[in-house]
N, CA and C of each residue as an Amber inpcrd file, in Angstrom:
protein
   183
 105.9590000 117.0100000 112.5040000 106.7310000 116.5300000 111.3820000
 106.4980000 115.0360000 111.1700000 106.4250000 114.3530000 112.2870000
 106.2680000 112.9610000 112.2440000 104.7730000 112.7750000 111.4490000
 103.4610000 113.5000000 111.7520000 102.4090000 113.6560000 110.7400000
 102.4560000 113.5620000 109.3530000 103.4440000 114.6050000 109.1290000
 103.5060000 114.7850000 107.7260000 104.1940000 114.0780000 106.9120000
 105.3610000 113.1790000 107.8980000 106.0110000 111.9410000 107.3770000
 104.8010000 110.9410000 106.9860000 104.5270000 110.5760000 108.1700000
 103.3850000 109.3030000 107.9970000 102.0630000 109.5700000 106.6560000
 101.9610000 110.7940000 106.5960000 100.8410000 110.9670000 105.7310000
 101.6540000 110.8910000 104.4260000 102.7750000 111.5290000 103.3000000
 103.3730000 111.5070000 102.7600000 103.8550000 110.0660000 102.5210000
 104.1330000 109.2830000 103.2500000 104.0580000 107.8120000 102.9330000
 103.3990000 107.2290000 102.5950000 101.9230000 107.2510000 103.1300000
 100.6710000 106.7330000 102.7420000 100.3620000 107.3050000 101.4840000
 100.2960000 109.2660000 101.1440000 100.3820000 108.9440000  99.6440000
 101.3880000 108.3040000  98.8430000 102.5500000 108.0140000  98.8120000
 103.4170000 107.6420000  98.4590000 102.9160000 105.9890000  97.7980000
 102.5250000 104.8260000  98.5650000 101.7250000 104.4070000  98.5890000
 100.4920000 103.8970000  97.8610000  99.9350000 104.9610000  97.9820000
  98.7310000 104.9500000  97.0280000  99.1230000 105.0800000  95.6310000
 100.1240000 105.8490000  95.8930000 100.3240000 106.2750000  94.1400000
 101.4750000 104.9320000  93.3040000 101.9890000 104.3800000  94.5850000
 102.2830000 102.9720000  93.9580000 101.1760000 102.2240000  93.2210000
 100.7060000 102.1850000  94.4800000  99.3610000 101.4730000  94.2410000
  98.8660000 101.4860000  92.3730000  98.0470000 102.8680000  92.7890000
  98.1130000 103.3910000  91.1990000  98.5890000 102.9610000  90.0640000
  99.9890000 103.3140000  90.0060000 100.8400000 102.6920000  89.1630000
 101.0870000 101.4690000  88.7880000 100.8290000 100.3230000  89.6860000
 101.2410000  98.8970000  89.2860000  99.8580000  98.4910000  88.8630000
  98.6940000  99.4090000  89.3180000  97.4040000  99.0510000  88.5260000
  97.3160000  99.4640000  87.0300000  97.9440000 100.5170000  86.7710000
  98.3940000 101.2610000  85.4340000  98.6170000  99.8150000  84.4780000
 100.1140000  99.7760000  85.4310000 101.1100000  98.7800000  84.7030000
 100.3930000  97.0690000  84.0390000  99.0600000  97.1380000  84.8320000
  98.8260000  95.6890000  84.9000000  97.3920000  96.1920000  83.4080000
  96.6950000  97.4780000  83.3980000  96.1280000  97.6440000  82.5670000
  96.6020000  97.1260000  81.4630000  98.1540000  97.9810000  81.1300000
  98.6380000  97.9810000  79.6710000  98.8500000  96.3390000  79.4420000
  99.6190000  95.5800000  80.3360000  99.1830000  94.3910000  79.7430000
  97.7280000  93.7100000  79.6410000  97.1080000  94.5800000  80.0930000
  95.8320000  93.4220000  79.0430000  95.1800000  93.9940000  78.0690000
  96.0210000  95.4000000  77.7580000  95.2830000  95.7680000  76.5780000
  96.7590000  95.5790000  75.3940000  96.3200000  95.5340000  74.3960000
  97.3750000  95.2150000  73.2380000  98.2650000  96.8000000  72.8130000
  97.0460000  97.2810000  72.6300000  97.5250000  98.6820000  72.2850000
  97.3430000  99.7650000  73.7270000  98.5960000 100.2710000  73.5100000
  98.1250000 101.5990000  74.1340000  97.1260000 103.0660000  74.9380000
  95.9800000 103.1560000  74.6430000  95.1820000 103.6450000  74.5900000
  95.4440000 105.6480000  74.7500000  95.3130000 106.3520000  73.8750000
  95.5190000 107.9140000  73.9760000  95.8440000 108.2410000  75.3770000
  97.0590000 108.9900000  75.8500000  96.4360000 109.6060000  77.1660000
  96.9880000 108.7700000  78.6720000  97.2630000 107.5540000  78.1890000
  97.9450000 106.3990000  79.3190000  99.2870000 106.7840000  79.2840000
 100.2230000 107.1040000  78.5300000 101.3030000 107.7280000  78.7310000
 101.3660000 109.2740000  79.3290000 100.0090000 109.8140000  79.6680000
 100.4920000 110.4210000  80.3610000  99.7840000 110.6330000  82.0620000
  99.3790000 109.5780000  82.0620000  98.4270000 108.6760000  83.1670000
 100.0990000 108.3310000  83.7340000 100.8430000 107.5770000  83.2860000
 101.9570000 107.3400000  84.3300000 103.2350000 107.7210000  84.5300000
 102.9800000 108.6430000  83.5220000 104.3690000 110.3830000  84.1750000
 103.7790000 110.8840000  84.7280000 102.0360000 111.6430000  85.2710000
 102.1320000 111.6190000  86.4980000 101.8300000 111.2030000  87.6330000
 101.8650000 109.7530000  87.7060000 101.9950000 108.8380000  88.8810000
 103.4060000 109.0800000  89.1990000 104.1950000 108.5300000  88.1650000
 105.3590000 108.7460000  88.3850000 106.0820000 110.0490000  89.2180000
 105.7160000 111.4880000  88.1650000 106.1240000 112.8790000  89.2060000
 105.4920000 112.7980000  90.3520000 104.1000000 112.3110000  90.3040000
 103.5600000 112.7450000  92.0640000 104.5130000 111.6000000  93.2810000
 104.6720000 110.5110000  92.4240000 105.6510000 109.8000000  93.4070000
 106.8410000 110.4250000  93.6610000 107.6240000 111.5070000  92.6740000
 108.7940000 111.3650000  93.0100000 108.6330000 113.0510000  94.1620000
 107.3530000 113.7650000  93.5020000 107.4790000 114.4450000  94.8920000
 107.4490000 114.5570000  96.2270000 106.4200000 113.1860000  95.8790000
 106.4020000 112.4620000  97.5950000 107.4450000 112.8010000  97.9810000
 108.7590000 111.7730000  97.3830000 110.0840000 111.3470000  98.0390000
 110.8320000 112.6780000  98.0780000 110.6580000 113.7700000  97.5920000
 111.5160000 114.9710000  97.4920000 110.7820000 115.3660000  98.7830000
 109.2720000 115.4930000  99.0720000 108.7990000 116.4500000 100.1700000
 109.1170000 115.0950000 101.6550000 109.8180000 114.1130000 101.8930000
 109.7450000 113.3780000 102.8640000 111.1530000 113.8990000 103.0520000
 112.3990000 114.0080000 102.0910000 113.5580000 114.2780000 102.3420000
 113.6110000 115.3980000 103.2920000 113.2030000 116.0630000 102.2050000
 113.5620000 117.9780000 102.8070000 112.6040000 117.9950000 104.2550000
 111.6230000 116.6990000 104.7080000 111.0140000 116.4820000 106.4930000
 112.2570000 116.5320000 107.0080000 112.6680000 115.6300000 106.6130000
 114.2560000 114.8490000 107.1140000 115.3100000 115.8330000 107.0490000
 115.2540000 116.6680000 106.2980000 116.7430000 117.7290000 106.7380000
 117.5260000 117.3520000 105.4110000 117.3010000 116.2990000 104.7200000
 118.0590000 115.5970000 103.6220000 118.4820000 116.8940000 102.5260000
 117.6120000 117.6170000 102.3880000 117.7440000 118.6640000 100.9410000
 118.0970000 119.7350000 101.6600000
């Protein structure tokens, strides 16, 4: 369990990662570009499953 914690963090992680690279795109582009909105709903869902599949490690859910 402790594996699957530690690995689940690290994606967790990455997909930050991801995301604040997202975030730093849109400011340097003016517009939008097709398709980037949905580039970070799912950064966003894969992050939040991270945190749902680390809970239910934990006994939480």
């Amino acid at each position: 369990m402790r594996l699957a914690d530690r690995k689940l963090r690290g994606l967790g992680a990455v997909l930050q990662t991801l995301q604040k690279a997202q975030a730093k795109t849109h400011d340097a582009a003016a517009d939008v570009p097709p398709g980037d909105t949905l580039v970070d709903e799912l950064l966003l869902l894969g992050r939040e499953r991270v945190d749902t599949a680390r809970d239910a490690l934990r006994g939480a859910v």
